[in-house]
N, C-alpha and C positions, 0 to 999 in steps of 0.2 A: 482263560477264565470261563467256568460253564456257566449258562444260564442262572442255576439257580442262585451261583454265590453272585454274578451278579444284581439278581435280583436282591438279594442279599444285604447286597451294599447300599442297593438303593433306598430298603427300608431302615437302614441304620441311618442313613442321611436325613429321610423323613420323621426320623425317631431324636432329633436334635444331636446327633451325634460330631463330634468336631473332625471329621473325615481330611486332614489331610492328602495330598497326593498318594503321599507313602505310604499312610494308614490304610486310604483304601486300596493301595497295589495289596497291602500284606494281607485283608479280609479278603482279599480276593485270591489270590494265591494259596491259602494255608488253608488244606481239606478238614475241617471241622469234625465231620464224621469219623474220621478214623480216630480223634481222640475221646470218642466215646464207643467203643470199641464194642463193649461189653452191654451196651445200652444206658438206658437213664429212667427216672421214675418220672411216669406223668403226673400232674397235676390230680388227678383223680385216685395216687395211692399206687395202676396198674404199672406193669414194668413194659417198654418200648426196645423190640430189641434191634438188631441190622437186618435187612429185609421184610419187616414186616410193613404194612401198607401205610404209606404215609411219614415210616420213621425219616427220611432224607430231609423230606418237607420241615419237620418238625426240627430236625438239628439247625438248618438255616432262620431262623425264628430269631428275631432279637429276647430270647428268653434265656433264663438260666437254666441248667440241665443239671439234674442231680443224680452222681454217678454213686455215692455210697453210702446209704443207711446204717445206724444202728436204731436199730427195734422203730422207732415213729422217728427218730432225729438226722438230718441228715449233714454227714460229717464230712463228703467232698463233692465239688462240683465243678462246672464249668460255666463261671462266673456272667452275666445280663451281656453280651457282644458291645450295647450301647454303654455301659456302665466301663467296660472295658479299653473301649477305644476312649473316654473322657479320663480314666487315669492314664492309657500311654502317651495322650495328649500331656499332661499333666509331668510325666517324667521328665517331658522332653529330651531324649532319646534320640541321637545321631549314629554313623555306622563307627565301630572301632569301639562305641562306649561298654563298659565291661560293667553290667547291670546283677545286683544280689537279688533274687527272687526268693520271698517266707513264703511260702504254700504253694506248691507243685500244682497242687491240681490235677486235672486231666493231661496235662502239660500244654496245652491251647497258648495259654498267654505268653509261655515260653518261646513257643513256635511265632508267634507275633512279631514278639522282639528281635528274634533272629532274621525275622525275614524285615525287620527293619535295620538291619545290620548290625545287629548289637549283640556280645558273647556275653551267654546268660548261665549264673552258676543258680540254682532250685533248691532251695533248701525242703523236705516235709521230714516231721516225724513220723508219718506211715510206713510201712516199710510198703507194705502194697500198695499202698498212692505210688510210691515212687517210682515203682516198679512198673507198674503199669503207664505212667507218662513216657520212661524211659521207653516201653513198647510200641505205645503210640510214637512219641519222636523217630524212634526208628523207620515204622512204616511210613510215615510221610516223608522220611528222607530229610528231616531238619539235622543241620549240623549247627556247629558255636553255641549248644547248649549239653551242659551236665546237670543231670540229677541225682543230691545225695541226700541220703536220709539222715536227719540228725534232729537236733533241737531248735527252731526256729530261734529263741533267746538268744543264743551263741551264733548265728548267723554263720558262717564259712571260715571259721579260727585260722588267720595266719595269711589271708587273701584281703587286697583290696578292690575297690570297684568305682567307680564314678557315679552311680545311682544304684536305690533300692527299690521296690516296689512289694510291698506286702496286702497279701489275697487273701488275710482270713482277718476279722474282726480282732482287734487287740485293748488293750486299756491304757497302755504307752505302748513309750519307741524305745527298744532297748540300746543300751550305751555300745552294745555290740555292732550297731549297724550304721549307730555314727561316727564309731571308729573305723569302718571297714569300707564305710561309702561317702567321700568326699569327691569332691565338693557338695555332693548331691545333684537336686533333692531326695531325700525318702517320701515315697508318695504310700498312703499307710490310711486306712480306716477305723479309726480313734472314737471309743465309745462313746456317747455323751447323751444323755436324756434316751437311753433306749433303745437309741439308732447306731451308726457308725458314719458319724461323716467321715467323706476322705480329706485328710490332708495333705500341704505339701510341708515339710518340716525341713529346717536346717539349723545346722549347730554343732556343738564338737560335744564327746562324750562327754566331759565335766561343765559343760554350757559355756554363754549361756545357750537355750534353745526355743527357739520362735516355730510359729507356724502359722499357716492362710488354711482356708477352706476350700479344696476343689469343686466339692459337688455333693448332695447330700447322697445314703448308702445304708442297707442293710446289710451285714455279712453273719457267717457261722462265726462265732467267738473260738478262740485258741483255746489251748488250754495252759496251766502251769505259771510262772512269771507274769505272762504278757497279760494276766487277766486279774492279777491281784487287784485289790481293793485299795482304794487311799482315801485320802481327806474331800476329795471333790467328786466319788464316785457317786455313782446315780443308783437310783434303787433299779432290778434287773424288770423288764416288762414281766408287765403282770399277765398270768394266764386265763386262758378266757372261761369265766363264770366265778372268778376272783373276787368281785368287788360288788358290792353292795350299790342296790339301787341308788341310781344317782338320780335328782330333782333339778329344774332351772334354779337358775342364782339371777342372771340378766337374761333379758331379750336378744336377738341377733342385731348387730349393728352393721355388718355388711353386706347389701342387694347389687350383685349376686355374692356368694361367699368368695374366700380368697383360693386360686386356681393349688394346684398340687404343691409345685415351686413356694410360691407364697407362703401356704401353710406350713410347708418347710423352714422358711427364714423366723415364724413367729414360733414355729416348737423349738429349733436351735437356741434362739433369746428369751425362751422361758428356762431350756436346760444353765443360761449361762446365771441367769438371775434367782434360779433355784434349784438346789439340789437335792430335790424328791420330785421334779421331772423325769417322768419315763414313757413306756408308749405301753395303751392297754387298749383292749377292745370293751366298749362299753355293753351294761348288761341291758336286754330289752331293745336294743339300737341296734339296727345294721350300720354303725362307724366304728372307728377303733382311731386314737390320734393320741396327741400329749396330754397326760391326766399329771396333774402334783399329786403324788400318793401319799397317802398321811402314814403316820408311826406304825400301825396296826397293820398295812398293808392291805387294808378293804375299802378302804375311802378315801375323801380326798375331793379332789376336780378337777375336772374337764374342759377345757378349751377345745372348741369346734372350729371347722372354718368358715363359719358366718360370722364370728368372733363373740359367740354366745358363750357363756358359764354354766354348766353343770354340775353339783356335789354332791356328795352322800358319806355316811357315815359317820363315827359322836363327833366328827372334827368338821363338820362341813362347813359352817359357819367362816371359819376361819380360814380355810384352806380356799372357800371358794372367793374373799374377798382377797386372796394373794393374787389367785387367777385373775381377777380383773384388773388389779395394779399392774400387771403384767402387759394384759393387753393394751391398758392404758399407757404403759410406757412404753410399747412396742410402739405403740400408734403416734406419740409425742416424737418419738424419732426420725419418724421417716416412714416407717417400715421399711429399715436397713436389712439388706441380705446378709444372710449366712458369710458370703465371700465378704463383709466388708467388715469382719473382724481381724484383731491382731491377737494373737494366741501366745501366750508366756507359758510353756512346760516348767515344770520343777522336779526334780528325781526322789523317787518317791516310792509307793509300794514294798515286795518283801526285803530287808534291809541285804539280803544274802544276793539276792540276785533283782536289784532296782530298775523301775523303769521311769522314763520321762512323760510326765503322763501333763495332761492340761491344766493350769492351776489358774489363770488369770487372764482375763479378755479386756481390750478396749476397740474402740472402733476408729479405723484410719481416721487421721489427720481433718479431712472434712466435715468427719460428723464429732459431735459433743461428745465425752466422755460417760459412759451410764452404766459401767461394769464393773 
């Protein structure tokens, strides 16, 4: 192990990361660098290539690294290290298990699984994603992984597997990958209010089909099937300069405000109790969080994490006294986490090609029922 991946490891550990033994032999083993071969875009737009000052530094970063743009949008990457090691936590992954991977990527997280002893089949529809992982895996020498280019929807037609794990943002779990990966689980980042938590799902293609919450997640959305629209879909985050000045509704009621996590379990429970929950960046405010977006898609409100109310627009009135039942009933609860829901999919979306998407929450056994 050199220095830097171990330092590496260290900062993944201090980054809350669930670092088993194994986990971290395989962050520590699996050269990073070579799977961005080609370089990646920094944060400021410039492009980072191999040998320039600093790039080595910058791939060991528990950051995500984005290897392919189109025009402003970026369409592959090599997914947060931290965010990565709490879904292969999350698989739970042993050596022998024969794991389906939706989104190639760089092939990183492929290289992972292998070097946690697991033969990994990669599904992208890029053909250049693909190709380029397959180059990467080559240089570094990983073997028990193939990469083929296809339809993520259709998963690996004809193959089974014992786990899945899907790397790009989806709106369900398609019937193809719980036909193809039993027992499980499919660990999978499932839209909801804006975001993408990841879950862990299990179930057979005709159900029924359950699911928990591993952690909360942004990802890049797929496209095609896995992204269709249904009855419990959320409006898309709004873009920034979208929405019409927002005004107080309530005062803050929490000194000091709720920490990042926190504010996560109360935007999850506004997505489950409303569906015109999304995530926008406010106008005039350096914050951006969960707003209820009204019909018109310029207004609406705001919940902060002081647990104040914001609204604007002809619906404010309305929309912003939703937000505070909201946080009123967030707050009568518990303030239960995100993980302490029970997730009912229902199949759903385009009738030609359905997916199981989330249709109904209650909260384990301890807490009351409020979904």
């Amino acid at each position: 192990m050199t220095d830097l991946r171990r330092r590496f490891v260290e900062q993944l550990r201090r980054n809350g990361a669930p670092l088993t033994p194994e986990l971290a032999a395989a962050f520590a083993a699996v050269p990073r660098e070579l799977f961005v071969a080609e370089g990646f875009q920094r944060r400021d737009g410039s492009w980072a290539r191999p040998g320039a000052a600093g790039f080595r530094d910058a791939v060991y970063r528990d950051d995500v690294l984005v290897t392919k743009v189109d025009g402003r949008v970026a369409v592959s990457s090599s997914s947060q290290p931290s965010l990565m090691a709490i879904m292969l936590e999350g698989l739970e992954v042993g050596p022998g298990d024969r794991v389906l991977e939706i989104g190639a990527g760089t092939g990183y997280n492929a290289a992972l699984l292998a070097a946690l002893g697991a033969w990994v089949t990669s599904v992208d529809v890029q053909a250049d994603v693909a190709e380029r992982a397959r180059a990467a895996l080559a240089a570094a020498g990983v073997e028990g992984v193939r990469v083929i280019t296809g339809d993520g929807y259709a998963g690996a037609p004809g193959e089974t597997f014992d786990r899945a794990i899907v790397t790009v943002g989806v709106a369900g779990v398609s019937p193809h990958w719980l036909a193809q990966a039993q027992p499980g689980p499919i660990v999978v980042p499932v839209e909801h209010a804006g975001t993408h938590p990841v879950l862990a799902v299990h179930g057979a293609p005709r159900g029924p089909v359950t699911a928990t919450v591993i952690c909360p997640s942004g990802f890049m959305s797929a496209a095609g099937p896995l992204t269709a629209a249904h009855p419990r879909s959320h409006p898309h985050p709004v873009p920034t300069g979208a929405l019409a000045a927002f005004a107080p509704v309530t005062p803050p009621r929490w000194d000091p405000p709720l920490g990042s996590y926190a504010y996560r379990d109360l935007w999850y429970a506004a997505g489950v109790w409303s569906g015109r929950a999304t995530h926008a960046a406010l106008p005039d405010r350096d914050v951006s969080g969960v707003v209820l977006l009204d019909e018109q898609g310029a207004g609406g409100a705001a919940i902060l994490p002081d647990g104040s109310v914001l609204a604007g627009g002809d619906q404010a009135a309305e929309y912003g006294d939703q937000a505070v039942l909201i946080v009123d009933r967030w707050e009568a609860a518990g303030r239960p986490s995100m993980r302490e829901w029970q997730i009912t999919l229902q199949l759903t979306g385009d009738p030609q090609a359905p997916i199981w998407a989330p249709a109904a929450w209650s909260l384990r056994p301890e807490r009351p029922e409020l979904a």
